[in-house]
C-alpha angles and dihedrals in degrees: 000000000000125000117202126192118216118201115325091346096270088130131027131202104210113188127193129204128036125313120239087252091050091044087046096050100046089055092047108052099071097051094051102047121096117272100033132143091266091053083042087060101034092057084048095053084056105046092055082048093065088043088052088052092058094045095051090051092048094051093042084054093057083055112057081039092065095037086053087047092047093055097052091047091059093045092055091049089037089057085040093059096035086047096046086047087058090052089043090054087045094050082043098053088038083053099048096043097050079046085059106042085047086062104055 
């Protein structure tokens, strides 16, 4: 209830109910003191924000593992099929060479 005085008192305006700032304010303190629902959240956002972190390391460190794996992988075959092309080029030459003497 507010009371308001106009002029020397002669009239009075008298209002009943709540007032928009106390409406307002009554709606917004809760939602600003500590502890509320928006700091709750807030706390839990970045909670899951360090576990998506870790999980973002862990997973770029399978990465470069495999990548790593991979590599070596490719070398080894690489050194295989380089390796099985020089024994191709001597059975070749052998070839080549019993073909010849046959030949003569």
């Amino acid at each position: 209830m507010a009371v308001t005085l106009l002029g020397d008192g002669e009239d009075a305006d008298i209002y009943l109910g709540k007032s928009l700032l106390e409406i307002l304010r009554e709606y917004i303190d809760p939602i600003l003191t500590s502890g509320n629902e928006i700091d709750t959240r807030i706390t839990n956002y970045n909670g899951d924000l360090a576990d998506y972190q870790e999980d973002l390391t862990e997973l770029n460190q399978r990465i470069e593992n495999t990548r790593t794996r991979y590599t070596k992988q490719f070398t080894d075959m690489e050194t295989a099929v380089n390796s099985f092309n020089k024994t191709r080029e001597l059975l070749d030459n052998f070839q080549e060479a019993w073909k010849a003497s046959l030949s003569n």
